[in-house]
N, C-alpha and C positions, 0 to 999 in steps of 0.2 A: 680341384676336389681330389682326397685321395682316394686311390683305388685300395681295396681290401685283395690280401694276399690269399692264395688257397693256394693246401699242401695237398699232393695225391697218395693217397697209402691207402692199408685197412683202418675199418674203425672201431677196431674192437675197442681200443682205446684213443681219446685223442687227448691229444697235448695241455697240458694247462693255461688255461687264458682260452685255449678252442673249442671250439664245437662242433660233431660231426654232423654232417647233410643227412646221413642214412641212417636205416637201424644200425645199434652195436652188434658186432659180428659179424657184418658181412663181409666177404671175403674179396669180392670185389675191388676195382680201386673205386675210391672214392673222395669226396673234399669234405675239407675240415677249416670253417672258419673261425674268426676270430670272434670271443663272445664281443657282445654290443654294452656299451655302459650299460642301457635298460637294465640289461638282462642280469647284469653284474650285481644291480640295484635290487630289481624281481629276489635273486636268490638273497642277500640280505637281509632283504627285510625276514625270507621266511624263516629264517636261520633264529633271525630277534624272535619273532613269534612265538616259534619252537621254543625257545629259551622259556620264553615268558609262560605257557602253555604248564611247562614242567616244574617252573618255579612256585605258580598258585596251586596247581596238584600238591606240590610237597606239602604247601601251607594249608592247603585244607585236610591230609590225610595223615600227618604230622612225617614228622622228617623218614621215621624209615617206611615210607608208601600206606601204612595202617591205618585205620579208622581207628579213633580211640572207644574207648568201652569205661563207662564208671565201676566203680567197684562198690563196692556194701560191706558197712559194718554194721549192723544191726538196722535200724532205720534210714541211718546216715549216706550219702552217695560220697565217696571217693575217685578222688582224678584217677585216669587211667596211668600211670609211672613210667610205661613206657614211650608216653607223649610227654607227660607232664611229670619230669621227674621231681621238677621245683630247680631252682639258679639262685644262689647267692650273690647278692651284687658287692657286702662287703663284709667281714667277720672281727671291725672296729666295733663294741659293745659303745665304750665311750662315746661316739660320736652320738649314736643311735639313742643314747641316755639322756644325752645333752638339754639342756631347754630350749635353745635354739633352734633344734630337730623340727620336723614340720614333715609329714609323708607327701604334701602337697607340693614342695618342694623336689623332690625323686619321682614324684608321680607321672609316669610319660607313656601311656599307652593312646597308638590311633584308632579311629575308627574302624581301619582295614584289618589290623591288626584282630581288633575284639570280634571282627566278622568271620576272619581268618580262623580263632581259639575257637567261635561256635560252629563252623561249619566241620572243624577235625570232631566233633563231640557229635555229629547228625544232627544239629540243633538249623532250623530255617533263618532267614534274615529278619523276618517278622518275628522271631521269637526270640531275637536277638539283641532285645530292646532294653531290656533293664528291668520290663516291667516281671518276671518271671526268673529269670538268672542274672546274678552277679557274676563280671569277669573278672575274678577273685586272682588273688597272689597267692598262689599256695604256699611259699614260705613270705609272710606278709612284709611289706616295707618297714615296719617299725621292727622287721624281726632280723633287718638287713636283706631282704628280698630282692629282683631284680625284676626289670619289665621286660625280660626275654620273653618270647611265648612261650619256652617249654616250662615258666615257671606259671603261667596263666593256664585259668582252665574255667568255663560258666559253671558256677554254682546256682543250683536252684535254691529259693528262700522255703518253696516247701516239696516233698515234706518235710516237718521238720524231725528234727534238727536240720536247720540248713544255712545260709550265707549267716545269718543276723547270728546263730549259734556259735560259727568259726569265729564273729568278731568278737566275742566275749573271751575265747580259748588265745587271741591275737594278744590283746590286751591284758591275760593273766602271764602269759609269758613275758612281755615286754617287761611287766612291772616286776615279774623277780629276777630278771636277768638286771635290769638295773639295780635293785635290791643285794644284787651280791648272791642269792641264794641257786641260780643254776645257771650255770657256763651257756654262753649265747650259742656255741656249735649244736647244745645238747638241745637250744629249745628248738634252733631249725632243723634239726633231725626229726625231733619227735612231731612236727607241725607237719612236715612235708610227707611224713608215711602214715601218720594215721591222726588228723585233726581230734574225731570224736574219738579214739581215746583218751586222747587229754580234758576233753571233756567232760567223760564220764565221771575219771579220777576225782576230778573236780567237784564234780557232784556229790560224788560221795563221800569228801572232804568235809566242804561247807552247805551241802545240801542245794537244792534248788534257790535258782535266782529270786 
């Protein structure tokens, strides 16, 4: 069997890989053993924990430690921009035109994920169902969007104007950006900082749906 080694010193500090017998700082002599795999194991894991602890913090308060906040434009609720600034996945109009195109094809959001985008928003896991808010793409997949989360954010359908209102504002853009009539940069700019007023404009174009 082998024997384990002890060193005599102080402990204010001991060695790496050791462990002192006594408190740190005493002046003393004292022994300092070798850690035990256990114990090697023990702090491991706490280390992963810790990790993990700080990882779902970020994802529930968004990346810089913040709870997000909606904004208001008239009736309208808007993502908070500092959580949800909106992500481009790709700024090919082309492709996005194509008939081949399909959102359901690019579409990759999980579960953890959509629980993750409600909980930075104060929204509970029961209210996180669908049946009340939509985990929306602020700048929409047809609009080249991405499923990062800082482009996700729960949209509620009321009041309204709300999710079902953004979809109609998704689908006017998509079709004049394929159209030729506004540059694809310009329509995800203008989706990702203020949906309802492209809405409005809208309105007051062609009047109510």
């Amino acid at each position: 069997m082998r024997r384990r080694r002890f060193k005599k010193g102080r402990c204010s500090r001991s060695p790496i890989g050791w462990r002192c017998t006594r408190e740190p700082g005493h002046s003393g002599p004292c022994a300092a053993r070798r850690s035990t795999r256990s114990e090697n194991v023990v702090l491991i894991v706490c280390l992963v924990l810790f990790a993990a602890v700080c990882f779902f913090a970020a994802a529930a308060f968004g990346q810089d430690g913040r709870q997000a906040h909606y904004r208001h434009d008239g009736p309208a609720l808007l993502p908070d921009l500092n959580i949800t600034p909106g992500v481009v996945r790709t700024g090919d109009a082309r492709s996005l035109c194509a008939k081949s195109f399909h959102t359901g094809t690019v579409r990759a959001v999980s579960e953890s994920t959509r629980q993750a985008v409600c909980r930075a928003y104060g929204i509970a896991k029961e209210g996180c169902t669908g049946a009340k808010v939509e985990i929306d793409h602020l700048i929409s997949l047809e609009l080249g969007g991405s499923n990062d989360p800082q482009n996700l954010w729960p949209e509620p359908y009321a009041p309204k104007p709300g999710a079902k209102e953004k979809d109609i504002v998704e689908n006017r853009l998509h079709a004049q950006v394929c159209a030729g009539k506004i540059p694809l940069e310009q329509a995800q700019h203008e989706i990702s900082q203020d949906w309802y007023w492209v809405y409005r404009k809208r309105q007051e174009k062609h009047g109510p749906r």
